[in-house]
PDB file of N, CA, C and O in Angstrom:
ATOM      1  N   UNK A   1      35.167 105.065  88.106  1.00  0.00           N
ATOM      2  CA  UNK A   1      35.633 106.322  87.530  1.00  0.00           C
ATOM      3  C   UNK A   1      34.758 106.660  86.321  1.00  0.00           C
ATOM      4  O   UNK A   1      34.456 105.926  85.380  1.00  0.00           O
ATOM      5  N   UNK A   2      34.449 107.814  86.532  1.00  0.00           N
ATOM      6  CA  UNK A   2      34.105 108.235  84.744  1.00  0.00           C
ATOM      7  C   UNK A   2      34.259 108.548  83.985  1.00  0.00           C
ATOM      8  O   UNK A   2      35.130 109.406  83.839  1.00  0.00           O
ATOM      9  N   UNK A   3      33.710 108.196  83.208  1.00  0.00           N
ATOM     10  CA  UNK A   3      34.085 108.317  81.542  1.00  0.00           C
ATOM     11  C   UNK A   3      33.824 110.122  81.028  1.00  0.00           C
ATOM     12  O   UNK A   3      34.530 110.709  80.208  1.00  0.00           O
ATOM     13  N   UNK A   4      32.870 110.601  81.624  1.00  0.00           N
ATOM     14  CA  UNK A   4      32.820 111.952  81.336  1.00  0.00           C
ATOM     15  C   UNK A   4      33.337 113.016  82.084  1.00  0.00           C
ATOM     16  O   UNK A   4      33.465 113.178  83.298  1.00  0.00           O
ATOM     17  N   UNK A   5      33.707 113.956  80.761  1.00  0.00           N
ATOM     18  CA  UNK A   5      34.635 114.892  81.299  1.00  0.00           C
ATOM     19  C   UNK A   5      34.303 115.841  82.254  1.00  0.00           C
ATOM     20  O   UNK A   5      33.138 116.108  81.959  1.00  0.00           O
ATOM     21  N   UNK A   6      34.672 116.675  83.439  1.00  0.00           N
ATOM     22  CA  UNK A   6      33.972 117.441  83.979  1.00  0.00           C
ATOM     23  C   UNK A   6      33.512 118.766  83.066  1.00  0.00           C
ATOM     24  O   UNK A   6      33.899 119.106  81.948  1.00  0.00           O
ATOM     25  N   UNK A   7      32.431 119.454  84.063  1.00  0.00           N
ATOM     26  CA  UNK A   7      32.191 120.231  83.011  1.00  0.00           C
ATOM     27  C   UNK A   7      33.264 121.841  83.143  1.00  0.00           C
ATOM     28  O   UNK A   7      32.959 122.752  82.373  1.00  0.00           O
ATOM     29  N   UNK A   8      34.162 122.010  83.887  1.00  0.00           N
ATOM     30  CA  UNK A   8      34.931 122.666  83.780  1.00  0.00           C
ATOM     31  C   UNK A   8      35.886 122.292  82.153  1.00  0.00           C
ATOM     32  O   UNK A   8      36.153 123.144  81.305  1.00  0.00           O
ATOM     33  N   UNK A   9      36.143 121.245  82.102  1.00  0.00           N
ATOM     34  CA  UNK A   9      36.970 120.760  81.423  1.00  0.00           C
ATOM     35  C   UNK A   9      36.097 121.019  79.582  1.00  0.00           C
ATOM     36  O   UNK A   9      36.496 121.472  78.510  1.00  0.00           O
ATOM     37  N   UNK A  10      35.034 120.544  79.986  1.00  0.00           N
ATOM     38  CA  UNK A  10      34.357 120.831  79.164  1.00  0.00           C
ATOM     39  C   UNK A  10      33.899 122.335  78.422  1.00  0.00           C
ATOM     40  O   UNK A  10      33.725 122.678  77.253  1.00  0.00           O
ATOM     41  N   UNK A  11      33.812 122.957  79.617  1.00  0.00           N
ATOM     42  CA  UNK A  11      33.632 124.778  78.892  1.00  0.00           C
ATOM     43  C   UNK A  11      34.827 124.881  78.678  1.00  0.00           C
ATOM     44  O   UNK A  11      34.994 125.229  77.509  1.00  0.00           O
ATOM     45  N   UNK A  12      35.745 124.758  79.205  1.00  0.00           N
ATOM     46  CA  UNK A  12      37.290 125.079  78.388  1.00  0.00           C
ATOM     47  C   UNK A  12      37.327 124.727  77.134  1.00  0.00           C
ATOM     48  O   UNK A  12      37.506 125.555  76.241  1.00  0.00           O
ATOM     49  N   UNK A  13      37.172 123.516  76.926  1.00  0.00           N
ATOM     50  CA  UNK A  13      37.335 123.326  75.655  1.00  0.00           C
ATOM     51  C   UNK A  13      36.622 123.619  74.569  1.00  0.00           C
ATOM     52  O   UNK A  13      36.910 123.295  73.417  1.00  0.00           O
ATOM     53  N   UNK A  14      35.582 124.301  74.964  1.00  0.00           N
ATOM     54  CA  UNK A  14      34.156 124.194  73.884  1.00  0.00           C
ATOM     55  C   UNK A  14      34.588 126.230  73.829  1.00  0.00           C
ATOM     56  O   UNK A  14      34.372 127.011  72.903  1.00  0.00           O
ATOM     57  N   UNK A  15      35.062 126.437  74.844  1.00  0.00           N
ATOM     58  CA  UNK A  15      35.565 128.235  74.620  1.00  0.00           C
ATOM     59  C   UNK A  15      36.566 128.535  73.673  1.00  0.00           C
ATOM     60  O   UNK A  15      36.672 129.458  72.865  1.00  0.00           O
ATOM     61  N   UNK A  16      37.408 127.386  73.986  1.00  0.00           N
ATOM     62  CA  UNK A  16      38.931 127.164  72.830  1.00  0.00           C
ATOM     63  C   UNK A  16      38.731 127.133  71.871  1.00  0.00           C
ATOM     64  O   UNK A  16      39.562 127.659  71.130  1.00  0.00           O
ATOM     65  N   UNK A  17      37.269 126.379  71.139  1.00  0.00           N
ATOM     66  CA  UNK A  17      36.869 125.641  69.869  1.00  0.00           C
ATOM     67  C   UNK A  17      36.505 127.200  69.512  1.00  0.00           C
ATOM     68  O   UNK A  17      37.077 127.830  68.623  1.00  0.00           O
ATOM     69  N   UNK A  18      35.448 127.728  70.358  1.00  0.00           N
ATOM     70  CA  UNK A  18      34.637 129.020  69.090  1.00  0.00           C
ATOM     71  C   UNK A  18      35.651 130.269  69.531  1.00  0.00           C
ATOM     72  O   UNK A  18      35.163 131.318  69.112  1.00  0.00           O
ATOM     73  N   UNK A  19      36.627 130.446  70.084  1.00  0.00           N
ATOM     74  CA  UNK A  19      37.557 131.176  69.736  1.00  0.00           C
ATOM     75  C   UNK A  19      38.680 131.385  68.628  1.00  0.00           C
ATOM     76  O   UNK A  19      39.106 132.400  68.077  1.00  0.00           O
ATOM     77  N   UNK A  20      39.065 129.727  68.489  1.00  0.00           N
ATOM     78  CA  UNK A  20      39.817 129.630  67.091  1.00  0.00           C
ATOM     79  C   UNK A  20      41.039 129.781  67.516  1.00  0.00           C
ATOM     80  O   UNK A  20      41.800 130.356  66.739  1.00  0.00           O
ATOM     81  N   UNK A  21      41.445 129.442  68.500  1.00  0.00           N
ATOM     82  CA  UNK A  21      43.085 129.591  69.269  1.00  0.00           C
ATOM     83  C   UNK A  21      43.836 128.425  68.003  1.00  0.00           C
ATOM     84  O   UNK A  21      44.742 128.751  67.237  1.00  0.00           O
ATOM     85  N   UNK A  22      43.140 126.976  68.064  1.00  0.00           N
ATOM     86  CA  UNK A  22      44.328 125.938  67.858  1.00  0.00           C
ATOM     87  C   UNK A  22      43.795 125.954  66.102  1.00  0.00           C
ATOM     88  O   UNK A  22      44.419 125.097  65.477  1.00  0.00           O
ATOM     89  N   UNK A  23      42.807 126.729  65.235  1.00  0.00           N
ATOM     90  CA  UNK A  23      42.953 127.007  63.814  1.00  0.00           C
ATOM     91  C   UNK A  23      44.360 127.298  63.075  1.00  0.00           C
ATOM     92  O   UNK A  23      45.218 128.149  63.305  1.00  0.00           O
ATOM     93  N   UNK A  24      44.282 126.314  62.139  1.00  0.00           N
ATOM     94  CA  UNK A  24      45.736 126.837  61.317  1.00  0.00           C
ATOM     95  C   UNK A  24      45.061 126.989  60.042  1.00  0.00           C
ATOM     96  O   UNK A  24      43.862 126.767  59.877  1.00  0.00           O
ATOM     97  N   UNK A  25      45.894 127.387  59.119  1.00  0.00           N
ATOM     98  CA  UNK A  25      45.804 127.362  57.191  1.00  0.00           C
ATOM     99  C   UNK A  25      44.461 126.358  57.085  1.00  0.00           C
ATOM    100  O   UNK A  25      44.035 125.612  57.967  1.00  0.00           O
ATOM    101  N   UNK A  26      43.960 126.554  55.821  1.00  0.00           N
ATOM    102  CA  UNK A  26      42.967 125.147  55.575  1.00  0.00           C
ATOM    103  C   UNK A  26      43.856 124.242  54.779  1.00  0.00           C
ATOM    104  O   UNK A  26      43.707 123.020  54.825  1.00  0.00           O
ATOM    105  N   UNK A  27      44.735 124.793  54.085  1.00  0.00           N
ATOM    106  CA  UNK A  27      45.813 124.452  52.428  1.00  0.00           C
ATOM    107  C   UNK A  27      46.754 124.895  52.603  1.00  0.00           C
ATOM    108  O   UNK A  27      46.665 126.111  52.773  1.00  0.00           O
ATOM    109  N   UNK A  28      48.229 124.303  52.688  1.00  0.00           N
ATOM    110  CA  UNK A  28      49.238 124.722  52.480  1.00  0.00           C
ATOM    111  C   UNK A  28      49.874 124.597  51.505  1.00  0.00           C
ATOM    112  O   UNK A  28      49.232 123.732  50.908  1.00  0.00           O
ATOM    113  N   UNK A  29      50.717 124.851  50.881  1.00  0.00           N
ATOM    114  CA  UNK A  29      51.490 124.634  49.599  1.00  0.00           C
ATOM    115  C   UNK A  29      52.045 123.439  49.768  1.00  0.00           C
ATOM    116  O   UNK A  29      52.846 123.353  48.838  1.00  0.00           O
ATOM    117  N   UNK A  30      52.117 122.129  50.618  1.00  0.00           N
ATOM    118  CA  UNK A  30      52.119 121.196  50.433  1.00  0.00           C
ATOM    119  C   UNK A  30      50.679 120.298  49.835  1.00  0.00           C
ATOM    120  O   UNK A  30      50.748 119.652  48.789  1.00  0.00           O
ATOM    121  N   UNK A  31      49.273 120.381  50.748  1.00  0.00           N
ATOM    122  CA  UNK A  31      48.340 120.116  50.314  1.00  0.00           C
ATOM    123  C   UNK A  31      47.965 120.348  49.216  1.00  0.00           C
ATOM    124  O   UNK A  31      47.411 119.464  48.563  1.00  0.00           O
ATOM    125  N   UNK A  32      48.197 121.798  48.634  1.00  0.00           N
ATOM    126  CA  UNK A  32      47.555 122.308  47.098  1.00  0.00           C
ATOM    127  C   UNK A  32      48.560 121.023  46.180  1.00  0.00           C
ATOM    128  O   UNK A  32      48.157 120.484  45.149  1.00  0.00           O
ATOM    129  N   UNK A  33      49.677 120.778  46.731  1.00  0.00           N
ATOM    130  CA  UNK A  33      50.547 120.078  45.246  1.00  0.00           C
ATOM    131  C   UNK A  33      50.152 118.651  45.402  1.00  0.00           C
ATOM    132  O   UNK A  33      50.153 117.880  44.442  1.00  0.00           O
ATOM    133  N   UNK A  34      49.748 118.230  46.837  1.00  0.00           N
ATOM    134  CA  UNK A  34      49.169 117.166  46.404  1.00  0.00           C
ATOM    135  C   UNK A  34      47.208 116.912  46.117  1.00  0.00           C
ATOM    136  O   UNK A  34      46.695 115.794  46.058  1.00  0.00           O
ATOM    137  N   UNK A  35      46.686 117.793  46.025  1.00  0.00           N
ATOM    138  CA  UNK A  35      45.316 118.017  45.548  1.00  0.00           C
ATOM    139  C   UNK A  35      45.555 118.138  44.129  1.00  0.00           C
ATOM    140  O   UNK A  35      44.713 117.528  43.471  1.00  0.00           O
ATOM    141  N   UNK A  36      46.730 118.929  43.226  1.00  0.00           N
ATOM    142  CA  UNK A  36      46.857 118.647  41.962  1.00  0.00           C
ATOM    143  C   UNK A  36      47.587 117.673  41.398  1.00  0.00           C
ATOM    144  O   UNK A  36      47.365 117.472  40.204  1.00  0.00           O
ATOM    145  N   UNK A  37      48.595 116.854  42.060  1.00  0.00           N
ATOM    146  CA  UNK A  37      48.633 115.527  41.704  1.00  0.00           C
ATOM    147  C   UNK A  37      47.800 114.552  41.528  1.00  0.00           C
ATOM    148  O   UNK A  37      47.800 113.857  40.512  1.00  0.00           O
ATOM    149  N   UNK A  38      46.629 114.336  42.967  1.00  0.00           N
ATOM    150  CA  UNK A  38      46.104 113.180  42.784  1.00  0.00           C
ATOM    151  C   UNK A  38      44.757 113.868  41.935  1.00  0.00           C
ATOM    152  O   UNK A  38      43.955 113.234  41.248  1.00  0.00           O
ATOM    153  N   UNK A  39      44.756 114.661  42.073  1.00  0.00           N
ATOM    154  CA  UNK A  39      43.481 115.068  41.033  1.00  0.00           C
ATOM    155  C   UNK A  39      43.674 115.696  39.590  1.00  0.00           C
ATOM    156  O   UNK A  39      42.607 115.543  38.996  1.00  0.00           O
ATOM    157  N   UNK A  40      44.414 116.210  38.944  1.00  0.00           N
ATOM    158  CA  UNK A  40      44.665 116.276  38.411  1.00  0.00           C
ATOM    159  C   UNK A  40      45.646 115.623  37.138  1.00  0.00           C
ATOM    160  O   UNK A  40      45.292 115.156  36.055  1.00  0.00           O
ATOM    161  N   UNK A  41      47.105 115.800  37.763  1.00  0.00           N
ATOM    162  CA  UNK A  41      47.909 115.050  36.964  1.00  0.00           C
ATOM    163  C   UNK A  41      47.829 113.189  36.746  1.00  0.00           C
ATOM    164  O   UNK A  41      47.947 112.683  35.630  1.00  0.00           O
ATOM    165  N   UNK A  42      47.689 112.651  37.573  1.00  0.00           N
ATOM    166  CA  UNK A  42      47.748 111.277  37.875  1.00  0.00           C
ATOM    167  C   UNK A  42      46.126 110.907  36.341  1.00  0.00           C
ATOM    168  O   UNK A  42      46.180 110.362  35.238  1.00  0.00           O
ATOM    169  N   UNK A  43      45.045 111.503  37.061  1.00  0.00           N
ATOM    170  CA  UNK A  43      43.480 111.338  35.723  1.00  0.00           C
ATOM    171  C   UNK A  43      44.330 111.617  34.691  1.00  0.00           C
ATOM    172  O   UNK A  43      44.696 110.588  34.122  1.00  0.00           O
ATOM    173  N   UNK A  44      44.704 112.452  34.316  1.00  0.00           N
ATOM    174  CA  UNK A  44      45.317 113.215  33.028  1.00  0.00           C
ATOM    175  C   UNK A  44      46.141 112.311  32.631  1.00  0.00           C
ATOM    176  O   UNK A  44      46.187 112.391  31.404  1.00  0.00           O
ATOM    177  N   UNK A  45      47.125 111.121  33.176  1.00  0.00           N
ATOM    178  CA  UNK A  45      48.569 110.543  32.747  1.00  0.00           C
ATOM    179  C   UNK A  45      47.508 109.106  32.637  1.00  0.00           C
ATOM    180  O   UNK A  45      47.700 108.307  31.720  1.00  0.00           O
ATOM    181  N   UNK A  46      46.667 108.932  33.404  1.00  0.00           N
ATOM    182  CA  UNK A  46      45.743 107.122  33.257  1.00  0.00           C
ATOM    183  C   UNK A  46      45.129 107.620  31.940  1.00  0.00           C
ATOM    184  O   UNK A  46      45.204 106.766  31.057  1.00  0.00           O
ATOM    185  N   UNK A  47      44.528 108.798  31.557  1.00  0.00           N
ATOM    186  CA  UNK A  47      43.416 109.148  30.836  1.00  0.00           C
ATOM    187  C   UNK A  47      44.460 108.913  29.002  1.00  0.00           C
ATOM    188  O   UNK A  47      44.107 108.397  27.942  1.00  0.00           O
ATOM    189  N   UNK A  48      45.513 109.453  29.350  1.00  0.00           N
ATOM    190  CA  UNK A  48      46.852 109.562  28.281  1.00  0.00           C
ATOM    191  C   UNK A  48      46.830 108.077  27.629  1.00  0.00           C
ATOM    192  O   UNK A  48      46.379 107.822  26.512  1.00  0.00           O
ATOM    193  N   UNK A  49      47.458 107.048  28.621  1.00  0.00           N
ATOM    194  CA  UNK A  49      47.459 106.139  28.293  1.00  0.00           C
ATOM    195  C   UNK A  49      46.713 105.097  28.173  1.00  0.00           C
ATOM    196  O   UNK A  49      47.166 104.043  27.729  1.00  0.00           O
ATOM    197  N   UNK A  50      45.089 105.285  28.663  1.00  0.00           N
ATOM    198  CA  UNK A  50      44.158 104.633  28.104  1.00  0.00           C
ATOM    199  C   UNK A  50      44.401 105.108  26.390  1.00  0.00           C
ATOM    200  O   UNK A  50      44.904 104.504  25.443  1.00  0.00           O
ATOM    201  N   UNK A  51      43.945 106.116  26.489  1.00  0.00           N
ATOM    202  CA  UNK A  51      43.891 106.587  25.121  1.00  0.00           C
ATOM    203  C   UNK A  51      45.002 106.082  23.995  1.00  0.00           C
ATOM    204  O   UNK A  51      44.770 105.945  22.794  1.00  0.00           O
ATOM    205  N   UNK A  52      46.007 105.890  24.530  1.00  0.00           N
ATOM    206  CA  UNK A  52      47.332 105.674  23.366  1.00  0.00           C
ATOM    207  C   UNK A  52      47.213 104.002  23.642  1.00  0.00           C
ATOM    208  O   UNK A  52      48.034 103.508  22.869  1.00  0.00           O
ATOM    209  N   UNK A  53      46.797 103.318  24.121  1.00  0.00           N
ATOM    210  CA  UNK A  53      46.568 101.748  23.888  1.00  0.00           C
ATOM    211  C   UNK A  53      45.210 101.521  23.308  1.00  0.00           C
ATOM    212  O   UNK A  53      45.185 100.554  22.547  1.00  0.00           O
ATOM    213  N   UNK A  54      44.023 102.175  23.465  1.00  0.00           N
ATOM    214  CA  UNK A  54      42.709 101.634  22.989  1.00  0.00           C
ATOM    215  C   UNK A  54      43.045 101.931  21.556  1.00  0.00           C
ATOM    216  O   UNK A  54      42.240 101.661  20.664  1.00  0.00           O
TER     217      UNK A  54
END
């Protein structure tokens, strides 16, 4: 059996891709709050308490 896909199977899917059917959001308002947690708040709270012990 093989391992490769037919090529029916194959233009389907490669038509699906540059159409943009299965595209969603890039960022949702879950992602944005955790892009400013771990980047933001978390540096900011290590950066705090380096500072208040050195």
């Amino acid at each position: 059996m093989s391992s490769e896909p037919s090529s029916a199977t194959l233009e389907q899917r490669l038509a699906s891709l540059e159409a943009g059917h299965e595209m969603g959001d890039d960022f949702d308002l879950r992602s944005w709050v955790w892009m400013i947690v771990l980047g933001i708040v978390i540096p900011v709270v290590l950066l705090g308490i380096g500072w208040w012990y050195a």
